[in-house]
TIVO-2410 file (N, C-alpha, C; in nm, 3 decimals):
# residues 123
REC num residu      c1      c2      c3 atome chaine
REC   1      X   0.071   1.294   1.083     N      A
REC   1      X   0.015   1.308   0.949    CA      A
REC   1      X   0.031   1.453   0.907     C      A
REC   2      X   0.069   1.486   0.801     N      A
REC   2      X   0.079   1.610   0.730    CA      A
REC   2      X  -0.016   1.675   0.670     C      A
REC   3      X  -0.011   1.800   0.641     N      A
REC   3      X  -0.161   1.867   0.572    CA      A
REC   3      X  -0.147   1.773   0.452     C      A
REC   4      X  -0.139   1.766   0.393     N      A
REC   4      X  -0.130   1.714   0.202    CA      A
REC   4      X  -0.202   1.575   0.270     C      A
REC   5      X  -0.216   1.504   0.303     N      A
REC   5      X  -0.235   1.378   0.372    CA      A
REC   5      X  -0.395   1.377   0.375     C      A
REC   6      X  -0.395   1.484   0.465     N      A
REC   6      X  -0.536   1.487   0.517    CA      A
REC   6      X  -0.638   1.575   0.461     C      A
REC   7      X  -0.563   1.647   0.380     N      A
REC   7      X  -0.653   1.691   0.216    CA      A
REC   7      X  -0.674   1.597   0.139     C      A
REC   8      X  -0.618   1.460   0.129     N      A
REC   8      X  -0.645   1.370  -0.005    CA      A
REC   8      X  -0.550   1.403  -0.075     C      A
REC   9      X  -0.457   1.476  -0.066     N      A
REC   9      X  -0.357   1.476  -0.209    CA      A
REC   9      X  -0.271   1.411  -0.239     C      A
REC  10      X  -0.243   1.367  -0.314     N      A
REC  10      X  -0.210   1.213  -0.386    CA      A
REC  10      X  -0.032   1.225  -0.330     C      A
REC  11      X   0.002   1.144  -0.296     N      A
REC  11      X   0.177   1.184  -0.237    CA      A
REC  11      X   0.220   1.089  -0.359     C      A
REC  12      X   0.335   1.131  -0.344     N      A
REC  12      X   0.465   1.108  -0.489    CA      A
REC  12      X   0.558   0.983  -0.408     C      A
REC  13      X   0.582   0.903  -0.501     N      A
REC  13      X   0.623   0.767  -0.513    CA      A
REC  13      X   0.750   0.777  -0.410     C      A
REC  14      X   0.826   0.870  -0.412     N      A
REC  14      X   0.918   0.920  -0.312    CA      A
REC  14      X   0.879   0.902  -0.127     C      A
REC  15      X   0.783   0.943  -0.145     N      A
REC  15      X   0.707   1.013  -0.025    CA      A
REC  15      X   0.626   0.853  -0.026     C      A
REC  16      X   0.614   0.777  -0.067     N      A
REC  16      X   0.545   0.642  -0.004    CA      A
REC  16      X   0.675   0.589   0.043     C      A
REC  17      X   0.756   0.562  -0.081     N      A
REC  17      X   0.925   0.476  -0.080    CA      A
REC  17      X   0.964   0.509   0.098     C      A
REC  18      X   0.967   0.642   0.127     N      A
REC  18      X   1.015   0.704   0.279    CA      A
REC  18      X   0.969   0.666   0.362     C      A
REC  19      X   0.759   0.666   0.335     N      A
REC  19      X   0.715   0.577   0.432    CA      A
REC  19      X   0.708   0.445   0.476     C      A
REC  20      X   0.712   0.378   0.347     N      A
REC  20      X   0.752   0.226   0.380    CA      A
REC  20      X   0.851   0.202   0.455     C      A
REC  21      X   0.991   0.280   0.410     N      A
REC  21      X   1.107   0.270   0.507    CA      A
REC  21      X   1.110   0.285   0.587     C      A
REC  22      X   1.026   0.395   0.657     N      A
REC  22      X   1.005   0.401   0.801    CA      A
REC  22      X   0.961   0.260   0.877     C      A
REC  23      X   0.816   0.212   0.783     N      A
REC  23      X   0.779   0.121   0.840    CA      A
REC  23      X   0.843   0.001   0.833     C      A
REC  24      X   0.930  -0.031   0.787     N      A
REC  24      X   1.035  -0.106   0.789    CA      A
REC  24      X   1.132  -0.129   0.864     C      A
REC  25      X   1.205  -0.003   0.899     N      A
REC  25      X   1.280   0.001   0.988    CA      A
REC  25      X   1.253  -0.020   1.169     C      A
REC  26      X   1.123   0.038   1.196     N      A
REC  26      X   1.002   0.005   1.275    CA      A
REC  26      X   0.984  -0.170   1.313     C      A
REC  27      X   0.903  -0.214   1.225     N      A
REC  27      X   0.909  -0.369   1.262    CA      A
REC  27      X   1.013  -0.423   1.251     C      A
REC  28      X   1.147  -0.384   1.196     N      A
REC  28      X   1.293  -0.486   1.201    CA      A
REC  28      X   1.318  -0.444   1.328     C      A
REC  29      X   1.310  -0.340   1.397     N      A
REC  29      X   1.320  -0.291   1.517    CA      A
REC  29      X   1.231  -0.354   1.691     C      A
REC  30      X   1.154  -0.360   1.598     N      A
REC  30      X   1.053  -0.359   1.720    CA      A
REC  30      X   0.975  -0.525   1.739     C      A
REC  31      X   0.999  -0.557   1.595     N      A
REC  31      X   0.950  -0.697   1.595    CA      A
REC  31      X   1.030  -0.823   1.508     C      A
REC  32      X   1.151  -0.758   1.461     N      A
REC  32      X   1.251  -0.856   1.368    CA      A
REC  32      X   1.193  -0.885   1.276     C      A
REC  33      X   1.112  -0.801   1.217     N      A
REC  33      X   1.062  -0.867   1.070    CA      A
REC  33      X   1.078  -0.751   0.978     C      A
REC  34      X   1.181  -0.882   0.822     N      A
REC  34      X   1.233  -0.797   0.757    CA      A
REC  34      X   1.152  -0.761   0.661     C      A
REC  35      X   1.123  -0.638   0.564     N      A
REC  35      X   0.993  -0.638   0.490    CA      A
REC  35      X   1.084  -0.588   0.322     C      A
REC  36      X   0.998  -0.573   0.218     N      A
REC  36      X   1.063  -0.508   0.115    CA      A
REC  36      X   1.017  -0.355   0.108     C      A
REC  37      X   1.084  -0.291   0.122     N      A
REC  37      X   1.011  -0.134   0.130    CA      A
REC  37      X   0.957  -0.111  -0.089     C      A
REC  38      X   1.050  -0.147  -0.160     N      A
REC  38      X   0.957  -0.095  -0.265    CA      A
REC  38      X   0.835  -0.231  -0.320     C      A
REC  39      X   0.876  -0.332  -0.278     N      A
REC  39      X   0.720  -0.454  -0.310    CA      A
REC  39      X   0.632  -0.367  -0.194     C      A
REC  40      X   0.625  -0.298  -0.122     N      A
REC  40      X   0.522  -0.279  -0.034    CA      A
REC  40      X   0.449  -0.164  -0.117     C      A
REC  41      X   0.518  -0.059  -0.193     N      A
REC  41      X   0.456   0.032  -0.275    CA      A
REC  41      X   0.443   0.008  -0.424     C      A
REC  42      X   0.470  -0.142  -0.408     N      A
REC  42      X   0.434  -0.210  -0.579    CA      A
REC  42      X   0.325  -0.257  -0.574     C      A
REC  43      X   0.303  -0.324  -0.446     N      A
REC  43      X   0.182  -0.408  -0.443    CA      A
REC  43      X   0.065  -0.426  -0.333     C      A
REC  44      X  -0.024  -0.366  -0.352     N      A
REC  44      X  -0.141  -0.349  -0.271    CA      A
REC  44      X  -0.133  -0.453  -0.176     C      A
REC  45      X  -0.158  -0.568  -0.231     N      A
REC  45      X  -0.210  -0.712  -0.115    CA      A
REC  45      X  -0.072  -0.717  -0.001     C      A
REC  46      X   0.062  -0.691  -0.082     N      A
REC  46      X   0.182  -0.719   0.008    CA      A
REC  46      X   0.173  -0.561   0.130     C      A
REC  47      X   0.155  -0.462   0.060     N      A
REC  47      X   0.114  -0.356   0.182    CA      A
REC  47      X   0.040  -0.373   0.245     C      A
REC  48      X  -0.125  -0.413   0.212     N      A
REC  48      X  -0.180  -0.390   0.338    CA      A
REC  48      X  -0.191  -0.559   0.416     C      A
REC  49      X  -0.083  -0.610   0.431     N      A
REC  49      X  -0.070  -0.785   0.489    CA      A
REC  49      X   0.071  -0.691   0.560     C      A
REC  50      X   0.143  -0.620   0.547     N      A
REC  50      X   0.265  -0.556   0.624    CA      A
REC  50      X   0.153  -0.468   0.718     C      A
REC  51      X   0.081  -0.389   0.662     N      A
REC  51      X   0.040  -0.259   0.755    CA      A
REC  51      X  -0.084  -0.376   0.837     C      A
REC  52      X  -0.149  -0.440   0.809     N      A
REC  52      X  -0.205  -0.538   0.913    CA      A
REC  52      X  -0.102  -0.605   1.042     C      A
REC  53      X  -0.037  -0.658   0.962     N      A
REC  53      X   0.041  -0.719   1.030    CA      A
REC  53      X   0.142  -0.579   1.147     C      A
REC  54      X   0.152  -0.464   1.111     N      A
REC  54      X   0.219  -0.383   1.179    CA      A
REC  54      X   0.099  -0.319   1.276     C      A
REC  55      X   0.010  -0.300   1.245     N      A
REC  55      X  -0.128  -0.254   1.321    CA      A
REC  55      X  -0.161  -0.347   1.463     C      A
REC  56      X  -0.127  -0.491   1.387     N      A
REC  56      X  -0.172  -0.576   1.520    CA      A
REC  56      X  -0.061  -0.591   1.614     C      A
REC  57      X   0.023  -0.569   1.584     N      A
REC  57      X   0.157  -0.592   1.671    CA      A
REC  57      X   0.175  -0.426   1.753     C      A
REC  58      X   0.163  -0.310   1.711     N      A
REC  58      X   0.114  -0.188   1.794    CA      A
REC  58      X   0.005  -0.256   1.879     C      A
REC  59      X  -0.129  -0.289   1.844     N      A
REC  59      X  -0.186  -0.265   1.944    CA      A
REC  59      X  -0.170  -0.371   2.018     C      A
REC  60      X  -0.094  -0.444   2.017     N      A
REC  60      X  -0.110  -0.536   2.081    CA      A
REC  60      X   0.000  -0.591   2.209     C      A
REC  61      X   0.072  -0.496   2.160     N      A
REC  61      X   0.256  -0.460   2.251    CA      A
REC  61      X   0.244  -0.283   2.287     C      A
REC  62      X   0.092  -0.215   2.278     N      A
REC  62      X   0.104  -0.094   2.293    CA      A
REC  62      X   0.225  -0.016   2.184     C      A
REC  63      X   0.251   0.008   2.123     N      A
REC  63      X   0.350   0.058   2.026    CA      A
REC  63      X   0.298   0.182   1.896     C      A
REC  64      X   0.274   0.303   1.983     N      A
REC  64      X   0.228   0.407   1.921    CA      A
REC  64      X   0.297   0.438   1.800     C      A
REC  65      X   0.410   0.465   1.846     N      A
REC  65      X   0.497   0.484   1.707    CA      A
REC  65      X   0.489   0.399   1.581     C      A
REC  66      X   0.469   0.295   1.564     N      A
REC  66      X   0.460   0.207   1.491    CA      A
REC  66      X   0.322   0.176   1.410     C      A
REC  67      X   0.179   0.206   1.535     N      A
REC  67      X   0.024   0.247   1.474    CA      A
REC  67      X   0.057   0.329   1.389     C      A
REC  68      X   0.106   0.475   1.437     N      A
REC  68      X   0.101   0.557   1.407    CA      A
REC  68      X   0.165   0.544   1.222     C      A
REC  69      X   0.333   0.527   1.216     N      A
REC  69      X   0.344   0.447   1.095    CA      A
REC  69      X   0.292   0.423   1.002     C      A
REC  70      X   0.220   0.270   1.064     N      A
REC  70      X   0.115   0.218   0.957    CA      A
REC  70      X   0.015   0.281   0.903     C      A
REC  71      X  -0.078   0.356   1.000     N      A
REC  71      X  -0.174   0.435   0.993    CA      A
REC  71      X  -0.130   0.550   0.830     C      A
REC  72      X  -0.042   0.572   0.849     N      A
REC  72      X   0.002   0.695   0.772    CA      A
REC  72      X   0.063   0.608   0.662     C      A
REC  73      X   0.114   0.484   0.621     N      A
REC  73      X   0.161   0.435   0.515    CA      A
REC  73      X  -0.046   0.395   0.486     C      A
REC  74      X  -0.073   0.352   0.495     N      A
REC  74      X  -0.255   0.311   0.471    CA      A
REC  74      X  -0.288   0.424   0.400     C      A
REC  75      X  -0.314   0.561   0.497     N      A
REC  75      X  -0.365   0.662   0.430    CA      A
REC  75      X  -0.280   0.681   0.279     C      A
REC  76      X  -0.159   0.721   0.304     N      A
REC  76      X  -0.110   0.709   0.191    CA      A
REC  76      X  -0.133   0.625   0.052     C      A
REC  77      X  -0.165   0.510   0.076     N      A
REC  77      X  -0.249   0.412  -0.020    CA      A
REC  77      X  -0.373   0.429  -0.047     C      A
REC  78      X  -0.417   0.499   0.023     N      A
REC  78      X  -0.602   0.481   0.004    CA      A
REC  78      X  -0.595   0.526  -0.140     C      A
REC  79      X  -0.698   0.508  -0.230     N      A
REC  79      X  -0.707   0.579  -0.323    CA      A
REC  79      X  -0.794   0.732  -0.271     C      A
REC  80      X  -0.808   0.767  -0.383     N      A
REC  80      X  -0.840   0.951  -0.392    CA      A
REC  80      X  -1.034   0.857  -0.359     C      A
REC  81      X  -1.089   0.849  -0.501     N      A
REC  81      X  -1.236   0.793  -0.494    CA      A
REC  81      X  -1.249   0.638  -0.489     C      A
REC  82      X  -1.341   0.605  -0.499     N      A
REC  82      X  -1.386   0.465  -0.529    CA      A
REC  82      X  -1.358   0.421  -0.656     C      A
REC  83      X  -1.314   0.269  -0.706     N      A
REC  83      X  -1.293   0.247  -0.788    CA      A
REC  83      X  -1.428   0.232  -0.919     C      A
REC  84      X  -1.442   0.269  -1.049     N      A
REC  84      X  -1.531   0.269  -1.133    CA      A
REC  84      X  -1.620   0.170  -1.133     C      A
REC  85      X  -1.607   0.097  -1.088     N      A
REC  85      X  -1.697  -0.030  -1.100    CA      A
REC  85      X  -1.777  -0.007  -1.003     C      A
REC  86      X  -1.773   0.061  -0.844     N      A
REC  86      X  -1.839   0.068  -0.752    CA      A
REC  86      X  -1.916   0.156  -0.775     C      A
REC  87      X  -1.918   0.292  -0.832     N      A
REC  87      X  -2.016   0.411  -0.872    CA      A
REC  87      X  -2.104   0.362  -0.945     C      A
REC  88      X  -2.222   0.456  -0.904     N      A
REC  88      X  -2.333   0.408  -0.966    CA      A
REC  88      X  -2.356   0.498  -1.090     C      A
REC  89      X  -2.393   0.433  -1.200     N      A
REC  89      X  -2.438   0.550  -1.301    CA      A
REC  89      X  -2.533   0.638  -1.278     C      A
REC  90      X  -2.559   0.734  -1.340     N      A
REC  90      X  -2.653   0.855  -1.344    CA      A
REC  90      X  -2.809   0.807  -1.337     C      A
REC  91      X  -2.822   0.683  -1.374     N      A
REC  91      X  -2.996   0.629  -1.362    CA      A
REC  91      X  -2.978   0.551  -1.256     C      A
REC  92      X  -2.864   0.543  -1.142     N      A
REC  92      X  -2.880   0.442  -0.999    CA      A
REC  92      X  -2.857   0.288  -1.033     C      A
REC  93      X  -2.838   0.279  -1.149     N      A
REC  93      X  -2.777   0.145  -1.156    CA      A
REC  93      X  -2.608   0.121  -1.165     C      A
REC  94      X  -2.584   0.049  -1.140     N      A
REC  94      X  -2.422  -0.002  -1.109    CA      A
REC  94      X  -2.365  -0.060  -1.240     C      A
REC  95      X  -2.288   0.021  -1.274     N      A
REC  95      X  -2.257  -0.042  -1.427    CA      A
REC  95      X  -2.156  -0.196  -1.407     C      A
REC  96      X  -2.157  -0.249  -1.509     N      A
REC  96      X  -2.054  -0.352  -1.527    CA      A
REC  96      X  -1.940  -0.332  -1.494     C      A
REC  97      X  -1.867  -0.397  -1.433     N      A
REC  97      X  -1.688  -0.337  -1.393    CA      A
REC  97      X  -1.603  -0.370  -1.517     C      A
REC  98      X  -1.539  -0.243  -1.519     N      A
REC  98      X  -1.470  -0.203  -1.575    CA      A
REC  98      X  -1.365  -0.334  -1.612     C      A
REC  99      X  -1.334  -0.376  -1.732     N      A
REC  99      X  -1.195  -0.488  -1.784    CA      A
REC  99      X  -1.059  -0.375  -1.737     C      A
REC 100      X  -0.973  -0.486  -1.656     N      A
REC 100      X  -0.877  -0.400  -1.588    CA      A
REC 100      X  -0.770  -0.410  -1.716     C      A
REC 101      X  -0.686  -0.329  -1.786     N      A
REC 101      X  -0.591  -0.407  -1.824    CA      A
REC 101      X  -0.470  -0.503  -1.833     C      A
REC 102      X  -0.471  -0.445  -1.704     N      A
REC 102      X  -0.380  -0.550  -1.678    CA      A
REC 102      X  -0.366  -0.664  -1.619     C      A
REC 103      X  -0.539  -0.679  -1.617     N      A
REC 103      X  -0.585  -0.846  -1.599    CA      A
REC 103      X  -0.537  -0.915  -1.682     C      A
REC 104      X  -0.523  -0.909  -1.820     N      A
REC 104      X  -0.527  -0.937  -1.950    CA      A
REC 104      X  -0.379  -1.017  -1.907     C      A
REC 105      X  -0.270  -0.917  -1.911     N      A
REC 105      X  -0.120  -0.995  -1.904    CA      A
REC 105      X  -0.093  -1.027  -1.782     C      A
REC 106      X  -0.200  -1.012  -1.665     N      A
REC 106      X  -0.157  -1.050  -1.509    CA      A
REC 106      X  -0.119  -0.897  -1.472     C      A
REC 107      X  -0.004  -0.842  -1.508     N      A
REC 107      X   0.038  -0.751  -1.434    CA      A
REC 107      X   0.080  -0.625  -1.545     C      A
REC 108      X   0.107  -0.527  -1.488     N      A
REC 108      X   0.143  -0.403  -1.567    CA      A
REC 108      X   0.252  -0.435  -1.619     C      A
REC 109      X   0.359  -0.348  -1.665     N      A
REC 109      X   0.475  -0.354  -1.730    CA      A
REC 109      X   0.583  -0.328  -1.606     C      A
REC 110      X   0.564  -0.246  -1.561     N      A
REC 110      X   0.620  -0.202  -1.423    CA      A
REC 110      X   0.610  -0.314  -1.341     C      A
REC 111      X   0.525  -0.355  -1.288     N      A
REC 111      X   0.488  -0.423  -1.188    CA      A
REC 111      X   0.530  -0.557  -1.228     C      A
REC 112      X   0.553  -0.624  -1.323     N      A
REC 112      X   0.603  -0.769  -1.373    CA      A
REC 112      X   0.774  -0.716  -1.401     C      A
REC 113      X   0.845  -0.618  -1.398     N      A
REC 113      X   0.920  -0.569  -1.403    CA      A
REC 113      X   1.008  -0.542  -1.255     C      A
REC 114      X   0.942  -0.502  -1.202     N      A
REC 114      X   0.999  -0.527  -1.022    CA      A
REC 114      X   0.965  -0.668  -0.980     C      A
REC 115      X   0.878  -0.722  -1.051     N      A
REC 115      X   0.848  -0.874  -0.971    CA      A
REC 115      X   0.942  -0.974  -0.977     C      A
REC 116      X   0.978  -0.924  -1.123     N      A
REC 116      X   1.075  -1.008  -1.160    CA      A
REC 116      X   1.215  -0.957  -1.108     C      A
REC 117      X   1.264  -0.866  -1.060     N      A
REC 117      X   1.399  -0.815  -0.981    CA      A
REC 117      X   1.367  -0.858  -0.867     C      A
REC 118      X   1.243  -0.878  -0.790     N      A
REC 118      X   1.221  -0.906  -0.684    CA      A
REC 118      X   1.243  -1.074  -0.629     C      A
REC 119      X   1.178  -1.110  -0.676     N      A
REC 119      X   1.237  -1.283  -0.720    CA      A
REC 119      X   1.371  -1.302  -0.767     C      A
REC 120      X   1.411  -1.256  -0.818     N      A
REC 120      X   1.585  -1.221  -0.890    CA      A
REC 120      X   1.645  -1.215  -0.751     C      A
REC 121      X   1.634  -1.146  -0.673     N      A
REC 121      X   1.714  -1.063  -0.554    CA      A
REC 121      X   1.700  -1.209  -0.439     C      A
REC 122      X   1.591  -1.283  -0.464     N      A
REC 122      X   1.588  -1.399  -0.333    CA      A
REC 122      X   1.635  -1.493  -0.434     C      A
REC 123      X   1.738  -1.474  -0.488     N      A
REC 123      X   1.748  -1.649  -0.532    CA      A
REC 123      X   1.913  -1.631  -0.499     C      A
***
């Protein structure tokens, strides 16, 4: 893990893209499973079901390199704070959560935008 990491500072889309690849190259290696390195930094649920799935197979075949990996693609995802809905307001009550927008159309613009190249690419 790097200083910037373990300060909280937010790493650049580059710097996830690298780590996914690592972790990619890692489980095609170590366990034959092929993954998408940019759906893993598109999409929360598909990263952390890869970094689970890469966590249990380290500890479970001993495979430091590969904890290690995951561990560091995770951190990399964490967010900075808690999401708005979880903070409590200034009088200790928990406000209403926040309308996401992009509940509204399902997905961002971006993100229905790779989904759709992504599905494109398996057919």
């Amino acid at each position: 893990m790097n200083m910037s990491e373990s300060l909280g500072t937010p790493v650049s889309h580059s710097e996830l893209l690298a780590t996914a690849a690592h972790l990619h190259v890692q489980m095609r290696r170590l366990m034959g499973r092929v993954t998408d390195t940019e759906w893993i930094v598109a999409s929360p649920d598909y990263a952390r079901a890869m970094i689970k799935l890469a966590k249990d197979k380290a500890v479970e075949d001993n495979l430091p390199t590969l904890l290690q990996t995951a561990q560091r693609l995770e951190l990399q995802l964490r967010p900075l704070a808690p999401p708005a809905s979880t903070r409590a307001a200034p009088n200790g009550s928990v406000p209403a959560p926040a309308q996401d927008p992009s509940a509204e159309g399902g997905l961002s613009a971006a993100a229905q935008q790779l989904a759709q190249r992504y599905v494109g690419r398996l057919r």
